[in-house]
C-alpha positions in Angstrom: -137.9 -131.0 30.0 -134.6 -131.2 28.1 -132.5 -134.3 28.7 -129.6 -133.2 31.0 -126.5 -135.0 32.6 -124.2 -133.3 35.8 -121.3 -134.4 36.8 -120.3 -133.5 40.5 -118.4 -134.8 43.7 -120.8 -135.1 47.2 -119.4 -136.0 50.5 -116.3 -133.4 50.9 -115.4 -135.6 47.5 -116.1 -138.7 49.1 -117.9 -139.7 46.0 -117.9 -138.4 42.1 -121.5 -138.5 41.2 -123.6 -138.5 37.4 -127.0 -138.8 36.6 -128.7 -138.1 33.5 -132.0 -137.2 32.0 -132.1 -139.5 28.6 -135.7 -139.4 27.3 -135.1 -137.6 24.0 -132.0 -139.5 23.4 -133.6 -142.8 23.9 -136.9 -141.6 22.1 -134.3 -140.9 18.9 -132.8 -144.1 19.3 -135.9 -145.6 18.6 -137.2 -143.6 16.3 -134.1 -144.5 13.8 -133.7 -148.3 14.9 -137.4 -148.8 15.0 -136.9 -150.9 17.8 -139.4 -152.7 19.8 -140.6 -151.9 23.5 -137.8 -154.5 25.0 -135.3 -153.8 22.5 -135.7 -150.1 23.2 -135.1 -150.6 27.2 -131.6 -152.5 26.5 -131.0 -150.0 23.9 -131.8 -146.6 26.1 -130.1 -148.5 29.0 -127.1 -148.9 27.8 -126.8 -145.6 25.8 -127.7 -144.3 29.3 -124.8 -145.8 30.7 -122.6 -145.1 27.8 -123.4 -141.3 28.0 -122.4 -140.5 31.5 -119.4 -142.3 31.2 -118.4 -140.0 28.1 -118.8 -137.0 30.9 -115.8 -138.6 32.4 -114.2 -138.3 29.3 -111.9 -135.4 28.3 -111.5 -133.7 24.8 -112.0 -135.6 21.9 -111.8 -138.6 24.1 -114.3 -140.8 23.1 -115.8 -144.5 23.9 -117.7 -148.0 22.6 -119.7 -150.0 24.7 -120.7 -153.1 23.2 -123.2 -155.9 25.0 -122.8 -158.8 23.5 -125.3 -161.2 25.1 -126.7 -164.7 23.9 -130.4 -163.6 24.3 -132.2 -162.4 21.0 -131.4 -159.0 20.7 -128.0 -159.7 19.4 -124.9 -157.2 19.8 -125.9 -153.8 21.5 -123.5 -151.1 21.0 -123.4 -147.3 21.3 -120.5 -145.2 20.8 -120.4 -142.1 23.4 -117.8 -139.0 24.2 -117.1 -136.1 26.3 -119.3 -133.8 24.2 -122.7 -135.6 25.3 -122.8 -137.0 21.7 -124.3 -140.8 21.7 -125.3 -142.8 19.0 -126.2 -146.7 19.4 -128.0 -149.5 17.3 -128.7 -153.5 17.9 -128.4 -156.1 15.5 -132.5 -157.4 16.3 -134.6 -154.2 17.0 -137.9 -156.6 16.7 -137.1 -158.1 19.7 -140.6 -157.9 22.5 -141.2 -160.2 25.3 -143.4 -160.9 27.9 -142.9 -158.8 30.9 -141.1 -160.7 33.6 -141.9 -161.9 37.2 -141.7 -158.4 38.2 -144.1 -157.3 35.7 -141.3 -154.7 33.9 -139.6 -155.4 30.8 -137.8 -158.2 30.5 -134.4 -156.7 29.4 -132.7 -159.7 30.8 -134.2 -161.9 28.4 -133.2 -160.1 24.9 -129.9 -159.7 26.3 -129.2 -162.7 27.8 -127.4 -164.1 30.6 -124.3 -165.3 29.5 -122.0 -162.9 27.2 -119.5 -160.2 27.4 -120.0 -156.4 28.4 -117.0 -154.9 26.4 -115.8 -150.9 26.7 -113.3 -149.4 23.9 -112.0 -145.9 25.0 -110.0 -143.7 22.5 -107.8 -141.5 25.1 -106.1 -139.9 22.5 -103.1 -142.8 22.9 -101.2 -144.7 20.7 -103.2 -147.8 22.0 -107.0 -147.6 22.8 -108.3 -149.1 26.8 -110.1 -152.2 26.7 -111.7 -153.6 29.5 -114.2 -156.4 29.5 -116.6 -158.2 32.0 -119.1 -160.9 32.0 -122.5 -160.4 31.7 -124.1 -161.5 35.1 -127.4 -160.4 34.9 -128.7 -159.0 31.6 -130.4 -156.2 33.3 -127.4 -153.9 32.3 -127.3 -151.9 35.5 -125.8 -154.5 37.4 -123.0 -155.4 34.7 -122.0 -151.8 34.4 -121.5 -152.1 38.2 -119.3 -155.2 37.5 -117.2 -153.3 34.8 -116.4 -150.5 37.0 -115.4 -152.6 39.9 -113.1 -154.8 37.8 -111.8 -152.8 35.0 -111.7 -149.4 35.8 -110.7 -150.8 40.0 -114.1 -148.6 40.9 -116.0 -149.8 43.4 -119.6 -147.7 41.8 -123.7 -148.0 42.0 -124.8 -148.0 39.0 -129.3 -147.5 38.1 -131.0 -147.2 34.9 -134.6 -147.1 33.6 -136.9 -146.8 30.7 -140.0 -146.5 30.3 -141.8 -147.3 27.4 -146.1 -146.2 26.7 -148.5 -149.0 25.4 -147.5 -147.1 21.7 -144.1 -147.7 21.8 -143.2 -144.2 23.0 -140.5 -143.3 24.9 -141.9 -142.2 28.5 -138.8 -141.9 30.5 -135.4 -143.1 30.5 -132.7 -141.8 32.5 -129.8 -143.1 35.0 -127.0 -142.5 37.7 -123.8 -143.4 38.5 -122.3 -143.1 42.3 -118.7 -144.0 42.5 -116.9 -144.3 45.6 -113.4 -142.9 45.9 -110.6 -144.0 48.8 -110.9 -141.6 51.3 -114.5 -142.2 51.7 -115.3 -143.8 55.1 -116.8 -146.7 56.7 -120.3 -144.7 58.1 -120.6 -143.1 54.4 -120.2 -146.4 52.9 -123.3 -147.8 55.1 -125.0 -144.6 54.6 -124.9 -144.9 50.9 -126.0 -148.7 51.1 -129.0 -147.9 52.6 -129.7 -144.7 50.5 -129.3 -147.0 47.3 -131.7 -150.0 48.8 -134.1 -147.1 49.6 -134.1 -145.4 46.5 -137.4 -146.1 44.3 -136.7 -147.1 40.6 -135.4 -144.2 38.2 -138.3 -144.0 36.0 -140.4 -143.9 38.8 -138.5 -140.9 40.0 -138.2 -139.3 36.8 -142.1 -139.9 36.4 -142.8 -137.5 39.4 -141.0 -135.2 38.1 -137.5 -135.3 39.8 -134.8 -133.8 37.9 -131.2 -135.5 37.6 -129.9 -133.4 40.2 -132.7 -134.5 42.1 -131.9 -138.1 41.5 -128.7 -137.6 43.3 -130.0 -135.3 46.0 -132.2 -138.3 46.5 -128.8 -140.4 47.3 -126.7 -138.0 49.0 -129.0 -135.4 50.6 -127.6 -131.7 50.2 -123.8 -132.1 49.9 -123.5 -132.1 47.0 -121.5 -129.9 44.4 -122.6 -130.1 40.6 -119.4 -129.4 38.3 -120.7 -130.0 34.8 -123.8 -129.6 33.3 -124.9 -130.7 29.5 -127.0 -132.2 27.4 -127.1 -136.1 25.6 -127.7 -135.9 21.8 -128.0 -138.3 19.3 -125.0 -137.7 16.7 -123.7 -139.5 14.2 -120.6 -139.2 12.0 -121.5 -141.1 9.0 -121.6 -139.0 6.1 -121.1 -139.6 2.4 -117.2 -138.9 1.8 -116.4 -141.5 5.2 -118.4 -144.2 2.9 -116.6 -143.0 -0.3 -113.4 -143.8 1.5 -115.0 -147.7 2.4 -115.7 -148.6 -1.1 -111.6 -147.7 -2.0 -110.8 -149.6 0.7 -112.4 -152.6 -0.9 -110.0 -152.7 -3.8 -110.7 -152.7 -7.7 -111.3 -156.0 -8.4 -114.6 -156.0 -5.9 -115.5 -152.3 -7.3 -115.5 -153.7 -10.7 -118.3 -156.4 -9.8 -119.8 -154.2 -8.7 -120.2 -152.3 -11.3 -120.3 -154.7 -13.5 -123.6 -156.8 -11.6 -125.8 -154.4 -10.0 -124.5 -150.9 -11.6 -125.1 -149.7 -8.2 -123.8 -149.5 -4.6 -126.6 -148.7 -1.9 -124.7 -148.3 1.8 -126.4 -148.5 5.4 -125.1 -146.9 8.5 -126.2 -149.3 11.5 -126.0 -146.4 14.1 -128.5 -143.6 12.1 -130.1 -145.8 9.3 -129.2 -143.4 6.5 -128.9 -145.0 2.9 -125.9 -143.8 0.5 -126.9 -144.5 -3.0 -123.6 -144.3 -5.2 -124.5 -144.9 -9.1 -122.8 -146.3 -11.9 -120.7 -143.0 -12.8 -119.8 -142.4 -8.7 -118.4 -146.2 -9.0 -116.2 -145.8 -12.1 -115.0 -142.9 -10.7 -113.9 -144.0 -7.7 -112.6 -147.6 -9.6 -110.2 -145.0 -11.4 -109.0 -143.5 -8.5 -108.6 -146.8 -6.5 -104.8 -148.2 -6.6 -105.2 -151.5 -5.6 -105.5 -154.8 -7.2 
């Protein structure tokens, strides 16, 4: 099955509603970061998360989630929009550990405890949104729940999941997001408690072969009304001319050693792994057309 996201509202618009299908996404994500099994479930989680809250984007509105934990996996971050377009690295891919009490992954222990969950979002505005929570679990679900309720004044349920095989391979990942608006009332509230507290894992779900739309069904029985379907790829907007424009930025005086010591400029994109090799003549010529000192 292809991955898929929905937006809708359920409850006579009681509550605006995602879920998403992320299993090729997260598969790419590991294919190009080469992370390990742990590594890969922080990773897929949080592009998960990142990728249904581009659907509430707009445009060419367009966000950056970044996890910054004190566990070993370093800085996760993944960029997202309104397009379904997600890309993501972390600074340690080779991150595994042991699975935890529970006998899952232990994504709370390459992220860490103790950190900050920060979101960037470029609405098109002079200024770009920032809102920033602490990390109180690790286990990423819970600390988007804690973003939404604080930063964005959202009071939201918030489940991911991935799966990885005994190879490595990307199994399932997927996610949802429930977000409870003002007019919702008192009996839906405790109604969607106790839908939530029932509601097996996602990847367990998604492992029997329930669809996003299912997912939600699963939470809000039949009221529901779907308003936007599409589908999460991996995209990134490196590309030779934006790194081009890096090395001017660096001035003449750094282009010139570089020249002059290795001959040769070789660049990295964190997000896709691509390499840009720029040689010796690429250099002078952008060292002639740089205007700084």
């Amino acid at each position: 099955m292809k991955d898929e996201i929905i937006r809708g509202t359920a409850w006579n618009g009681g509550l605006r509603v995602f879920a998403a299908r992320t299993t090729a996404l997260v598969s790419e994500l590991q294919r190009r970061q080469d992370t390990f099994p742990t590594a890969t479930a922080a990773l897929g989680r949080t592009a998960t998360a990142a990728a249904m809250m581009g659907v509430m984007l707009k445009g060419q509105e367009k966000l950056t989630v970044q996890v910054k934990g004190d566990g070993p996996i370093g800085q996760i971050a993944v960029d997202a929009n309104a397009a379904g377009e997600v890309r993501g690295y972390v600074d340690h891919p080779h991150v595994h550990l042991p699975s935890n009490a529970q006998g899952k992954l232990d994504v709370a222990g390459v992220v860490g405890r103790t950190g900050l969950l920060h979101v960037t979002k470029d609405l098109g505005l002079k200024d770009p949104y920032r809102g920033s929570v602490p990390i109180i679990s690790g286990e990423l679900a819970e600390d988007f729940t804690l973003y939404f309720a604080e930063s964005e004044q959202t009071p939201s349920a918030v489940g991911l999941g991935v799966l990885v095989d005994t190879d490595n391979s990307v199994m399932h990942a997927g996610g949802f997001i429930v977000q409870v608006m003002p007019d919702l009332s008192e009996n839906q509230l405790v109604r969607l408690e106790n839908a939530i507290a029932a509601m097996p894992h996602v990847t367990s779900l998604l492992d029997q072969g329930e669809t996003p739309e299912g997912i939600l069904r699963f939470l809000v029985g039949d009221d529901l009304t779907i308003h936007q379907t599409l589908e999460p790829i991996f995209q990134c907007n490196c590309s030779r001319e934006r790194f081009e424009t890096a090395l001017l930025t660096i001035g003449r005086k750094e282009l010139k050693n570089i020249i002059d010591e290795d001959g040769h400029a070789e660049l990295h994109c964190h997000f896709c792994n691509e390499k840009y090799m720029f040689g010796a003549e690429e250099l002078e010529a952008l060292y002639r057309l740089s205007d700084r000192d």
